[in-house]
C-alpha positions as CSV (number, residue, x, y, z in Angstrom):
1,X,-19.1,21.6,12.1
2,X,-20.3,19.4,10.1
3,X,-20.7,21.7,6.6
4,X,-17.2,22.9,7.6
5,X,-16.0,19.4,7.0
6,X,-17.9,18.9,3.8
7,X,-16.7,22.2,2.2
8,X,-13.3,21.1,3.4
9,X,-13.7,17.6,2.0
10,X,-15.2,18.9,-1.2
11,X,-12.3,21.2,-1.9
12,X,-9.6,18.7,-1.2
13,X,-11.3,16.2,-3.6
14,X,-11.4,19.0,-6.2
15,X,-7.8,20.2,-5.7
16,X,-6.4,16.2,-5.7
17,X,-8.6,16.0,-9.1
18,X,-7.0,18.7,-10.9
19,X,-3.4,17.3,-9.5
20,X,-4.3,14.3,-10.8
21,X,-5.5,15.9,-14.2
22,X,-2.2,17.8,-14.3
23,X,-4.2,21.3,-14.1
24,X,-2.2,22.3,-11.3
25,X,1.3,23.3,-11.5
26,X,3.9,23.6,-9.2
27,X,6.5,21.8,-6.4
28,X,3.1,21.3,-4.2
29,X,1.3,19.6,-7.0
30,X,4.2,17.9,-8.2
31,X,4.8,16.7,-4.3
32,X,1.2,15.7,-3.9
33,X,1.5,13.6,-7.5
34,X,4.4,11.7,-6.2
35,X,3.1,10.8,-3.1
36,X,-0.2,9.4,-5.0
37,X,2.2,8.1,-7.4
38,X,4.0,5.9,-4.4
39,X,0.6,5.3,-2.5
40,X,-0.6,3.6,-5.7
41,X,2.5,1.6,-5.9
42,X,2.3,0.1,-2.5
43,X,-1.0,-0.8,-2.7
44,X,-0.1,-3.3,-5.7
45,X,2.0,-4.7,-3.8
46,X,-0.1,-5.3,-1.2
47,X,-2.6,-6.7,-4.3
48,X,-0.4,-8.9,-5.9
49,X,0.4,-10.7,-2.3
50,X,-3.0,-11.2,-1.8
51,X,-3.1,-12.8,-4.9
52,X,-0.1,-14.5,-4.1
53,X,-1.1,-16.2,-1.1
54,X,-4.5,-16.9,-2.5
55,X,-2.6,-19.1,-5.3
56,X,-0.3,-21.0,-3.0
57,X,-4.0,-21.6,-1.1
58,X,-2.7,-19.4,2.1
59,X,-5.7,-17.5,2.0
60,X,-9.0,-19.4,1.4
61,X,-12.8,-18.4,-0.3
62,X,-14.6,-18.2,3.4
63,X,-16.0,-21.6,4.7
64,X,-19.2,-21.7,6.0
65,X,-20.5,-19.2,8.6
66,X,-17.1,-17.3,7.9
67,X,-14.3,-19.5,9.6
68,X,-11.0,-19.6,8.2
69,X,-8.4,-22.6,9.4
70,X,-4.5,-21.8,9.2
71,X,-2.2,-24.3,9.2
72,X,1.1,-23.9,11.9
73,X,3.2,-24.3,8.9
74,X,1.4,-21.8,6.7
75,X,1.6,-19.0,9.3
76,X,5.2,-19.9,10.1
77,X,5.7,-19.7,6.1
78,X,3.6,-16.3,5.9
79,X,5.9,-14.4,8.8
80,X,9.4,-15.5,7.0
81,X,8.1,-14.6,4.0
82,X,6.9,-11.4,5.4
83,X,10.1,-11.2,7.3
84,X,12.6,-11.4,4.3
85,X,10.5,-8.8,2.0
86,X,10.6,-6.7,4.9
87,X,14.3,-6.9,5.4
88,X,15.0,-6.1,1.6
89,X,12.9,-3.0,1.5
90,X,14.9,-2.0,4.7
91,X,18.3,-2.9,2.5
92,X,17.2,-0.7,-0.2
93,X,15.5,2.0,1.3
94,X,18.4,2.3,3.9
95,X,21.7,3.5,2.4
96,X,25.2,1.7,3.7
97,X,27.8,4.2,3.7
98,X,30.4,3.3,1.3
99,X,34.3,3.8,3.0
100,X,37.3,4.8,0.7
């Protein structure tokens, strides 16, 4: 079982490599490149909010032995902000049919 999953594992990393390296051809490979492509947008995003909330001092370096204090108001702050990014990815990604 477990060399099945390591042959497997080593011929999906070689087949995602040569995707990546454009060896491949094809509407499988071309598939596969777009949804890496999208994959590595969203995660940064997901970098530049952390970023984001580490400059307006959301997110803290640790304090000692690892605790981390929120505020009420940050939280509060974090889900609307949250809340409104979700809501215009919804407005984008969801089309509103036009009437004539």
């Amino acid at each position: 079982m477990r060399e099945t999953l390591r042959v497997w594992l080593v011929g999906a990393e070689t087949y995602v490599l040569e995707v990546l390296l454009e060896k491949r051809r094809g509407k499988i490979a071309t598939l596969v490149r777009g949804f890496l492509h999208a994959l590595s947008r969203i995660y940064k995003a997901i970098i530049k909010a952390r970023r984001f909330l580490y400059n307006l001092r959301f997110l803290q370096v640790k304090q000692p032995f690892g605790k981390r204090t929120y505020s009420f108001w940050k939280v509060l702050l974090f889900v609307l902000i949250i809340s409104a990014l979700a809501g215009i990815i919804l407005a984008i990604l969801i089309p509103t049919g036009s009437r004539n």
